[in-house]
Each structure stands twice: as structure tokens, then as C-alpha cells.
C-alpha positions in Angstrom: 135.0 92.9 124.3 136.0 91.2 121.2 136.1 93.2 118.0 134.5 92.1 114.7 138.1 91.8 113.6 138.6 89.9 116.2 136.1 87.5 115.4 136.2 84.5 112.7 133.8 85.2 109.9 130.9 83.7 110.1 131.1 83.0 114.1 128.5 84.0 116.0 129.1 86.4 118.9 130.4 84.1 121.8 132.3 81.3 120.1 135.7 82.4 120.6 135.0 81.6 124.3 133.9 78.0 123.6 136.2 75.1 122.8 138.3 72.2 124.1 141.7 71.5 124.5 142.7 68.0 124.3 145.6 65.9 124.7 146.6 62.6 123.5 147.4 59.4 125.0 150.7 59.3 122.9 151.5 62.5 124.1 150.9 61.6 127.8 152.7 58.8 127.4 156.0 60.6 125.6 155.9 63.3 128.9 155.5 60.6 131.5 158.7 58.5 129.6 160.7 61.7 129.2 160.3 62.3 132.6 160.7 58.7 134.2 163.8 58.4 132.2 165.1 62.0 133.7 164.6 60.7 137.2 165.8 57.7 137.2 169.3 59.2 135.1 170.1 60.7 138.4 170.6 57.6 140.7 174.2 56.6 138.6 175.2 53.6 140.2 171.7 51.8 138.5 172.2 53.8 135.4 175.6 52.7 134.7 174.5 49.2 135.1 171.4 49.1 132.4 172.7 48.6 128.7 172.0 52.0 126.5 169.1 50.4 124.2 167.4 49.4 127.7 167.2 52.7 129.9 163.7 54.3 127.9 161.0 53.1 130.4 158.2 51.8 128.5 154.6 53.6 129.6 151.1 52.7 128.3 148.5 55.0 129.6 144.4 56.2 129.2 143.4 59.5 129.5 139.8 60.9 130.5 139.4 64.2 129.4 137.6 66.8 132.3 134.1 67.1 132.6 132.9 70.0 131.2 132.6 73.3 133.7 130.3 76.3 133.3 132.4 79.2 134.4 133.0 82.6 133.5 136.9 82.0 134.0 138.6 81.8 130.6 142.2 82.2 131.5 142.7 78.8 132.0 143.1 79.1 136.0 140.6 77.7 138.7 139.3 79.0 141.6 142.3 78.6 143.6 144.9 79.9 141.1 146.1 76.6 140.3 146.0 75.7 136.2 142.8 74.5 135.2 143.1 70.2 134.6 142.6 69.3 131.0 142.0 65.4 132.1 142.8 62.8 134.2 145.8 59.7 133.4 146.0 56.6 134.6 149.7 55.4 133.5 151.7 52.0 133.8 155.3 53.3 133.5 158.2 49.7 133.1 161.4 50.2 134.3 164.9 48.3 133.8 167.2 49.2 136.8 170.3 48.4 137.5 171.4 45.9 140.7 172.2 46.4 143.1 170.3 49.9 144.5 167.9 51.3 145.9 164.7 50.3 144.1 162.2 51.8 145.9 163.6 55.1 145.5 164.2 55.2 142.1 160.6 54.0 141.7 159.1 56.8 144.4 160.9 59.3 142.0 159.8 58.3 138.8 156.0 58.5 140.5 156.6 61.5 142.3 158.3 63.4 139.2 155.5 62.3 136.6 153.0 63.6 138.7 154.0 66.9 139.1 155.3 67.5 135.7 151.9 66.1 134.3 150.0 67.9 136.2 152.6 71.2 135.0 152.7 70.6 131.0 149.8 68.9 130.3 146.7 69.8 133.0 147.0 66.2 134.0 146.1 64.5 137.3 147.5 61.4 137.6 145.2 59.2 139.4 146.9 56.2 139.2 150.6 55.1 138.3 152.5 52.0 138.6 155.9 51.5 138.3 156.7 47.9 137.3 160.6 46.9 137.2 160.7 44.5 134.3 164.4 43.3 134.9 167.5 43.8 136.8 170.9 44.4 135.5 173.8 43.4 137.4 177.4 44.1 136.8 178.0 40.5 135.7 175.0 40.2 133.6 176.0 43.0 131.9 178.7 41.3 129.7 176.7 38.0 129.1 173.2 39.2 128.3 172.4 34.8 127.3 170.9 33.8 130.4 170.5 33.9 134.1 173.6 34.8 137.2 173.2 32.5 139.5 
């Protein structure tokens, strides 16, 4: 039972329970890069390839904030003791890897990551992410950054 102390002045009876967490695009976006650049540090023979100003993936997103819920649960936990979701993302994350490796892995693991660490830090789902590659560093380009190896 909450205690007049407890309670703002002025607030009637009932309003602590009420209210809206929120989080930002920017801040979606700043998790998701964060992360993305985490995974992708751990396949070295691409990192070692991309030059140091290149390796932050770039990440534009759009969140939709959860519809409301009438519920007596105020902890912050659903039904099936998972946290409640805040919102939903849909994220574009673009990548520079290095070449030659294994693409498709580095990009499963940058989508697989984000998810689960969204959906851990900020209530997210993520209901869709792409993962573009936006250019390919190879060992030789890596010294002549002008134009094309052919």
C-alpha cells in the first residue's frame, strides 16, 4: 500500500502505478551499433582487414512503442516471466568487412546478437533487421584506398 509519504503531493491515489517508459531511436540505434561492432570484433581475420575509422557499423532504425496493456502486473514482467517489451525496432545495421571471410557468418552474428541484447537492455523486439555490407576490404586495398583491385 503506498504511504502518503510515498506519494507526490498533489497526486491522486493511483498515479504512481501509471506511466510510460520510453526509449529513443538514437538510443536503439547506439545499442544495436555497440553490439554489431562487438560481434563482428570477434571474427579477426575481417577485422584486421577494415581500416580503424571504418569498423563502426552504421544503423538507422524506427521504433513503435507497445500498445498499451491493462494489467495488474507492475513489476515489469509478463505472464511468462519474461521482461515486459517496451516496443518493437525495425533496424538497418551497414557493415564494412574485411575480404576474404566468411560473410554470412559475420552477418548471422550481428543479427542474432542485436536481437537478443535488444530484447535484454532495452524491452525491444526486433522485428526486422538487415544487415547490408557496404564494402569489402582486402589486404591489397588496404594500402591504396584510390580505387578499385582488379
Amino acid at each position: 500500500m503506498t504511504s502518503d509519504a510515498d506519494r507526490r503531493p498533489g497526486s491522486p491515489r493511483g498515479e504512481q502505478e501509471r506511466g510510460a517508459t520510453t526509449v529513443a531511436d538514437r538510443v536503439v540505434a547506439k545499442i544495436a551499433s555497440q553490439v554489431a561492432r562487438e560481434a563482428l570484433s570477434r571474427f579477426t581475420e575481417s577485422v584486421s582487414h577494415v581500416p580503424p575509422g571504418r569498423r563502426t557499423p552504421r544503423v538507422t532504425t524506427s521504433v513503435r512503442r507497445a500498445p498499451e496493456r491493462n494489467d495488474a502486473r507492475r513489476d515489469g514482467e509478463s505472464a511468462a516471466g519474461r521482461p515486459a517489451v517496451l516496443g518493437e525496432a525495425r533496424m538497418r545495421i551497414t557493415v564494412e568487412l574485411g575480404y576474404p571471410s566468411d560473410i554470412g557468418s559475420q552477418c548471422a552474428a550481428v543479427r542474432r546478437e542485436v536481437t537478443e541484447r535488444l530484447r535484454t537492455w532495452a524491452g525491444m523486439d526486433v522485428s526486422d533487421l538487415a544487415v547490408s555490407v557496404e564494402r569489402l576490404h582486402s589486404v591489397h586495398s588496404r594500402h591504396t584506398d584510390l580505387g578499385r583491385v582488379r
